[in-house]
C-alpha distance (Angstrom), angle and dihedral (degrees) to the residues before:
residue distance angle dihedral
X1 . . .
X2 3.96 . .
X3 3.76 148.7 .
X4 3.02 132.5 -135.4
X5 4.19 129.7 -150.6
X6 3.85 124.8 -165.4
X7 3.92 117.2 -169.1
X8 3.80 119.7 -167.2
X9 3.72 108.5 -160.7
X10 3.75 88.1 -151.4
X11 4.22 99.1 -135.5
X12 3.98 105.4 10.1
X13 3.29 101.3 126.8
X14 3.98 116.2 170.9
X15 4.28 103.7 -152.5
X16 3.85 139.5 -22.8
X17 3.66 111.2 -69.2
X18 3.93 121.0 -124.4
X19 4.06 90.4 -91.6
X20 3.61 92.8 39.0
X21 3.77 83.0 115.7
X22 4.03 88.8 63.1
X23 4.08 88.1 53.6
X24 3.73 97.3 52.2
X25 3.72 84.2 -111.5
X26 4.01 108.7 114.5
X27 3.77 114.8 149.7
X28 4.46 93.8 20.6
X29 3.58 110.0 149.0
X30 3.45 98.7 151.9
X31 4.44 97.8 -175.0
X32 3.85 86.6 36.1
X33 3.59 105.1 43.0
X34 4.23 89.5 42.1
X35 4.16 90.4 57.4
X36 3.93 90.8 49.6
X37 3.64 90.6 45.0
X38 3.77 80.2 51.8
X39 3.45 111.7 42.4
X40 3.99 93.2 -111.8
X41 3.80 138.9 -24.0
X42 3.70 115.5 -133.1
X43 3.95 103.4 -154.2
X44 3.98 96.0 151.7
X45 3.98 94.6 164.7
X46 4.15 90.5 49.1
X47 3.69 82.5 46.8
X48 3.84 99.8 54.5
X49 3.78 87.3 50.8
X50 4.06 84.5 55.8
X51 3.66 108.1 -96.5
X52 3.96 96.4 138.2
X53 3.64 84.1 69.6
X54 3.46 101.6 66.1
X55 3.52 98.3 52.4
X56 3.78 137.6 -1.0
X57 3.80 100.7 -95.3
X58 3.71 103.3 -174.8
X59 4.29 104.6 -139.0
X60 4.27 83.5 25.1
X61 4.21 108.7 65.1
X62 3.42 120.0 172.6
X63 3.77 116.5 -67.1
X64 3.58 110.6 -109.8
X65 4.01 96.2 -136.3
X66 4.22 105.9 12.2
X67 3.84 119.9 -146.7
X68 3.73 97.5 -137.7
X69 3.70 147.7 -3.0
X70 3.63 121.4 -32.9
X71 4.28 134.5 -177.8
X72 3.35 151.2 104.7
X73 4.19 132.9 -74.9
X74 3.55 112.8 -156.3
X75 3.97 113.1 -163.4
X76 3.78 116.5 -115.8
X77 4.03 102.6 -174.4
X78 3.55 132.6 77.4
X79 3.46 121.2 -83.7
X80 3.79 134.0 13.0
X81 3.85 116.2 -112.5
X82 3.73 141.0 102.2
X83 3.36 97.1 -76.8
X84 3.90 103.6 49.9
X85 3.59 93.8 43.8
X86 3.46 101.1 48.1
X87 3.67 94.2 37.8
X88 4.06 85.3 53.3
X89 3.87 95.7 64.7
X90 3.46 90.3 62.1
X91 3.21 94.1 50.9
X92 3.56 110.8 -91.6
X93 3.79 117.8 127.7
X94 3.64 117.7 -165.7
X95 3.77 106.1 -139.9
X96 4.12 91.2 -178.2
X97 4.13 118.4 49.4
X98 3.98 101.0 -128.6
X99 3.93 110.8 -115.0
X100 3.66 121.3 -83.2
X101 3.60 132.8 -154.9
X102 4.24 118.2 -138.6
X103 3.82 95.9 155.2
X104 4.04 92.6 38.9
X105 3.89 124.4 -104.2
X106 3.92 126.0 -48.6
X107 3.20 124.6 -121.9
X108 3.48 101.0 -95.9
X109 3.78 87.6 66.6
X110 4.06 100.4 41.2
X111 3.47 97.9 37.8
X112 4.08 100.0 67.6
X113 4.00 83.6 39.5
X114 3.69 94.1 60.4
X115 4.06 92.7 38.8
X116 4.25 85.6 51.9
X117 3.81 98.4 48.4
X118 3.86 94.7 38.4
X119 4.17 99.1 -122.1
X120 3.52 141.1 78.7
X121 4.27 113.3 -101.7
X122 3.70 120.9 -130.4
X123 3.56 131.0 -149.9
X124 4.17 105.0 25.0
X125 3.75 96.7 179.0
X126 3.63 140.6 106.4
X127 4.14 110.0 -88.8
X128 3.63 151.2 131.4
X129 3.55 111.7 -75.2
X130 3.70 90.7 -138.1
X131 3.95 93.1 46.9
X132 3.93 90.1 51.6
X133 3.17 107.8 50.1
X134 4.26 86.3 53.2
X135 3.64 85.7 49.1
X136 3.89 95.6 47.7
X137 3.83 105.6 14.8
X138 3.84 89.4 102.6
X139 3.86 98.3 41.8
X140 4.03 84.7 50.0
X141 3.80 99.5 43.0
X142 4.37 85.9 53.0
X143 4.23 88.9 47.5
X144 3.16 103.6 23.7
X145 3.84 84.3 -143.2
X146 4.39 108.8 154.8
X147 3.97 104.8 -106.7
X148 4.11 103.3 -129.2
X149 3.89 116.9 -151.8
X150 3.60 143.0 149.6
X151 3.74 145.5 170.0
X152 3.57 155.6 -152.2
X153 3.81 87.4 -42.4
X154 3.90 125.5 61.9
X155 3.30 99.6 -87.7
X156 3.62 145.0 145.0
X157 4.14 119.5 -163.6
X158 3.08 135.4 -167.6
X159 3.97 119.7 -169.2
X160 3.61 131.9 -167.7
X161 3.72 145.5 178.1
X162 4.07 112.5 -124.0
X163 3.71 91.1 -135.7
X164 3.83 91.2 48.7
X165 3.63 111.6 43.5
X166 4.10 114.7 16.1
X167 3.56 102.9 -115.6
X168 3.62 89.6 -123.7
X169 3.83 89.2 67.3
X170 3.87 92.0 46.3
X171 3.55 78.4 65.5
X172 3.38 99.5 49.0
X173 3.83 85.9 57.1
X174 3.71 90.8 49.0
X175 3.77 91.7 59.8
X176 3.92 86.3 37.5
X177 3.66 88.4 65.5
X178 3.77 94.7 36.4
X179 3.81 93.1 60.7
X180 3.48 84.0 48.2
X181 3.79 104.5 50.3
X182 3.57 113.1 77.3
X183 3.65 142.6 107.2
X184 3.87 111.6 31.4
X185 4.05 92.2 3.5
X186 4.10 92.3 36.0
X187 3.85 88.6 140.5
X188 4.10 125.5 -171.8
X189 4.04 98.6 -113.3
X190 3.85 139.2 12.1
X191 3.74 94.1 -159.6
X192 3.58 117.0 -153.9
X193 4.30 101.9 -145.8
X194 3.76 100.9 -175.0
X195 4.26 105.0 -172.2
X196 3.64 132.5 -169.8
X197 4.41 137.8 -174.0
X198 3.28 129.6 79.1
X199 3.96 132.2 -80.0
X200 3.93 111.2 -46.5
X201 3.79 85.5 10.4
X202 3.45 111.5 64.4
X203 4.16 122.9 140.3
X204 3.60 134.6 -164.0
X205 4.18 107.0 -111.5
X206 3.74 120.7 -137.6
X207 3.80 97.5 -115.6
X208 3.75 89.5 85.9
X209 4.18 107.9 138.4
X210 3.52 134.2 -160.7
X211 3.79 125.5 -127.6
X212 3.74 112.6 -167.7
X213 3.63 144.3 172.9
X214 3.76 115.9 -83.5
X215 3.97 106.0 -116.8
X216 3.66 120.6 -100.1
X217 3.33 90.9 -137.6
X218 4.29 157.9 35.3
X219 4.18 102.5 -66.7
X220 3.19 125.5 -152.2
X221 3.80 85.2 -111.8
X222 3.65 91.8 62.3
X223 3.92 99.5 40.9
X224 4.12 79.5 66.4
X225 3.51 100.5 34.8
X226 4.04 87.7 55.5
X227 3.75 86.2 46.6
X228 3.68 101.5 50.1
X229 3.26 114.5 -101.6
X230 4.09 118.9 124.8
X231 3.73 109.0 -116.4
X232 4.02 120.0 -156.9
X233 4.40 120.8 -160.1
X234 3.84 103.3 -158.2
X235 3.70 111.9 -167.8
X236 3.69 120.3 -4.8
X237 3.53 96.6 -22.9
X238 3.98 88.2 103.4
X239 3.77 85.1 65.0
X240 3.82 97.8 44.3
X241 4.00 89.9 58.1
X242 3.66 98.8 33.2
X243 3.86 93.5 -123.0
X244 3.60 93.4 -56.2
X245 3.29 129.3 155.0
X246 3.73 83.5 -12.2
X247 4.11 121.6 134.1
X248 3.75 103.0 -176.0
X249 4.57 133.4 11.9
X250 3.24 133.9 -145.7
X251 3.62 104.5 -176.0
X252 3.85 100.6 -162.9
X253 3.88 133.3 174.5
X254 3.25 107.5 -158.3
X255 3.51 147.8 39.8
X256 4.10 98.4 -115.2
X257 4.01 82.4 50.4
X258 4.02 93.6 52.6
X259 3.57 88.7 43.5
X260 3.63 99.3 51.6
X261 4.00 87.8 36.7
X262 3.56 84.5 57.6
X263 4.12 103.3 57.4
X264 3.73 83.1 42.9
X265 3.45 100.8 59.2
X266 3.65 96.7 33.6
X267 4.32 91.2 57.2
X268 3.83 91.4 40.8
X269 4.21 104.3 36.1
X270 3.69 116.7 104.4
X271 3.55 109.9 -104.1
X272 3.71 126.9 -87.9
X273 3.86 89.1 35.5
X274 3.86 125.4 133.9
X275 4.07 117.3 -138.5
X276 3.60 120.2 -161.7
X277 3.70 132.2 -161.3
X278 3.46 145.2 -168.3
X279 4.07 118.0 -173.7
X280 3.74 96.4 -166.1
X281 4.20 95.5 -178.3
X282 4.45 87.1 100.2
X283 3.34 92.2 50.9
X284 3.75 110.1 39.4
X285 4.03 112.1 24.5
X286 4.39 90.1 25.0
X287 3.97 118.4 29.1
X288 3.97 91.4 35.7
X289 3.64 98.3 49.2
X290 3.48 94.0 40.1
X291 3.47 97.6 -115.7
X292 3.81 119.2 166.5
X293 3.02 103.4 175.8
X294 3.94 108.7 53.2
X295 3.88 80.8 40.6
X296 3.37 89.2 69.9
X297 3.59 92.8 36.9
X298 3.12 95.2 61.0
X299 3.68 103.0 49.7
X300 3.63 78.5 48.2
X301 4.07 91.2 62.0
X302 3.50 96.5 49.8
X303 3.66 98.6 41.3
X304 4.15 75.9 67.1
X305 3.50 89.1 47.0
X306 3.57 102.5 56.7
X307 3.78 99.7 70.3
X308 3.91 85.2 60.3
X309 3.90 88.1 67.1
X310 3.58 105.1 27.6
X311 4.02 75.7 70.3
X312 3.20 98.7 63.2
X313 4.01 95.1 53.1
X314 3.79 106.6 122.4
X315 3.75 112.8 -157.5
X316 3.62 100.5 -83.8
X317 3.98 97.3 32.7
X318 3.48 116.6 122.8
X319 3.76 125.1 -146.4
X320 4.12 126.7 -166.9
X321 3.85 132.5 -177.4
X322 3.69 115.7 -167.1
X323 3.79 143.9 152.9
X324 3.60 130.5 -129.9
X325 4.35 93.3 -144.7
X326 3.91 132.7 -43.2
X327 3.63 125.4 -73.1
X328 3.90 101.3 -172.6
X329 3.71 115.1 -167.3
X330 3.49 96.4 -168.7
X331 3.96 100.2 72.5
X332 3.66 129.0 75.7
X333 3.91 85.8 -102.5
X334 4.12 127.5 96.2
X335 3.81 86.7 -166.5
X336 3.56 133.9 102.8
X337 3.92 109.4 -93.6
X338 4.21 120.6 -139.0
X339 3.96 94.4 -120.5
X340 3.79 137.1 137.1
X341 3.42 121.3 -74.7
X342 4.11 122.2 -141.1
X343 3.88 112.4 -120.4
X344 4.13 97.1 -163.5
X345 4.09 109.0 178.5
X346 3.69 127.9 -169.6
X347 4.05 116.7 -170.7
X348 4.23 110.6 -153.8
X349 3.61 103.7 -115.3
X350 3.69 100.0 20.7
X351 4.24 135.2 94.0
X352 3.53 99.3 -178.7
X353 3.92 125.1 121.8
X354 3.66 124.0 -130.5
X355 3.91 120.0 -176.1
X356 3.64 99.2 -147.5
X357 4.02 95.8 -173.0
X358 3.38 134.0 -144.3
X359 4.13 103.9 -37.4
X360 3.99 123.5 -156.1
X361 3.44 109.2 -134.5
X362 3.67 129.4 23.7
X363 4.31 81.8 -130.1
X364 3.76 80.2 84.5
X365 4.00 85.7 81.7
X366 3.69 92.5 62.8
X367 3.48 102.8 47.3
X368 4.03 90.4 52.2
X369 3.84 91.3 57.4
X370 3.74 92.6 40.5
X371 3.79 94.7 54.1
X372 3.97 81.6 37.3
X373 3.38 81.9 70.3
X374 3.85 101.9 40.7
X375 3.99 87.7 -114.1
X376 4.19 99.5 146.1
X377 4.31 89.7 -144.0
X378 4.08 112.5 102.7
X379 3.74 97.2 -168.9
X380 3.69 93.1 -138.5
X381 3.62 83.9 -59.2
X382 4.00 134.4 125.6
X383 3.94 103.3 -132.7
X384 3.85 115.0 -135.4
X385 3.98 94.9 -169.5
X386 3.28 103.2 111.2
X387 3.91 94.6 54.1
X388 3.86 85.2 67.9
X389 3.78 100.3 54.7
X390 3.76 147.2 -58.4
X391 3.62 105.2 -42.0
């Protein structure tokens, strides 16, 4: 009997893939490049697991003698967002990048928006959701008309202010434009950006919710669900899969709350379940606003963290850290970055190191828990189980 935890640290990338180049994204290494920029990152827990030898971390070398399984996962599908990435390790690749947006949406796509929700949008251009809502907040809050925006990723949002427009009906216009985006203009997210404050002082709010596409195929998720095993989304992984395959949410919005979801469902979930988190906080409020500094803080929190849970490893409990792409808040960009992501492992009961490489396919995830579980399907997905220990 076992359980099994997967943590997406949504944005740690660790080095520029081998088609970075084709992204715009040569020389991304988001953990390396922040702890130069720094002067060092001390993330000694990380580190034991085998993070200094994925990248050179200055303050985190490589660990002389890791205590679990340590590589590389390089992305095969299109695109590098949220949804690809996390959609990837469990097992679906996205063969076609969804459509993205850098001079704002055509007609075709605004106009039935703004006929559905009643008002005309403002804004409908790629920006900084932060910088937008400054730049519109006022012009919003006297309309009430939704501010539209997107970016370098195929995305559609929608932002708000609380006092304005109840955040349930921001929502309502979220899955408005969902229903309506498909086909040609079938992008990743509608991206509900709910904001509150008062003119040159407006702030995004927490209840922000994701609307994606419903995958085109058997998840991971599902494969377990179907074979009876209870599977928990933590964070916004509810909205990344639609609710599929999915047993129990826990909608959090914020890194402390994922984390703390995360020890409580993994002491009080019946056995043989699967938990899976996203902790959001590096990608949204540190690697898009360029933020160094609570980038590293951040990794700096969790690198505390992570002794809480490795405690609770029963032999036979499987632990895995893992990104979803790079984020790197070193480079002129605010965009994701194609890089790397770590795969760091630890098997309940077991010390030993295993250097897992550098992987093909993020798919590779999958497969591990599934034949983690003894379930015979791969997912498309090389399994690296049995390099951690005797299954």
């Amino acid at each position: 009997m076992a359980k099994v935890a997967l943590i997406v640290l949504d944005g740690v990338g660790v080095g520029a893939s081998p088609d970075a180049e084709a992204y715009g994204d040569v020389g991304s290494d988001t953990v390396g490049n922040l702890a130069r920029q720094l002067g060092g990152l001390q993330l000694p827990h990380l580190g034991w697991l085998g993070l200094g030898h994925l990248t050179a971390i200055e303050g985190t070398p490589p660990a002389p003698l890791p205590i679990g399984g340590y590589g590389r996962l390089q992305e095969v599908s299109a695109g590098k967002d949220s949804t690809t990435g996390h959609w990837e390790l469990c097992g679906i690749v996205t063969e076609t990048a969804f459509p993205t947006y850098p001079d704002g949406f055509p007609a075709a796509v605004i106009e039935p928006f703004e006929s559905a929700v009643g008002r005309k949008v403002l804004g409908n251009r790629a920006a900084s959701g932060t910088v937008i809502i400054q730049e519109l907040g006022d012009a919003h809050c006297a309309s009430g008309s939704p501010i539209v925006y997107t970016s370098a990723d195929s995305v559609f949002q929608i932002a708000a202010h609380e006092e304005v427009v109840a955040v349930d009906e921001l929502y309502r216009w979220c899955e408005l434009a969902r229903s309506q985006l498909a086909g040609a203009h079938n992008v990743g997210r509608v991206i509900a950006r709910p904001f509150a404050g008062t003119s040159g002082h407006y702030f995004r709010t927490p209840r922000r919710r994701d609307y994606a596409l419903v995958p085109p195929g058997r998840t991971l998720l599902q494969v377990l669900q179907e074979a009876g095993h209870t599977t928990v989304g933590i964070g916004k992984i509810e909205d990344l899969f639609s609710g599929i395959g999915l047993s129990h949410v826990d909608h959090t919005t914020s890194n402390d709350a994922g984390m703390d979801a995360t020890l409580r469902w993994f002491r009080d979930a019946p056995e043989e379940s699967f938990l899976f988190t996203n902790l959001n906080d590096f990608d949204t409020l540190w690697g898009h606003r360029n933020d160094t500094d609570g980038f590293a803080e951040g990794l700096r929190d969790f690198d505390d963290w992570l002794p809480e849970i490795l405690r609770l490893l029963r032999a036979g409990d499987l632990l895995l850290l893992s990104a979803d792409h790079g984020n790197d808040p070193t480079t002129p960009s605010t965009d994701h970055s194609r890089e790397y992501v770590p795969i760091l492992c630890k098997l309940g009961g077991r010390d030993a190191g295993a250097a897992l490489g550098d992987r093909r396919g993020f798919m590779d995830v999958a497969a591990t828990v599934l034949e983690h579980f003894r379930h015979p399907e791969r997912l498309g997905g090389s399994s690296f189980r049995r390099q951690l220990g005797p299954i």
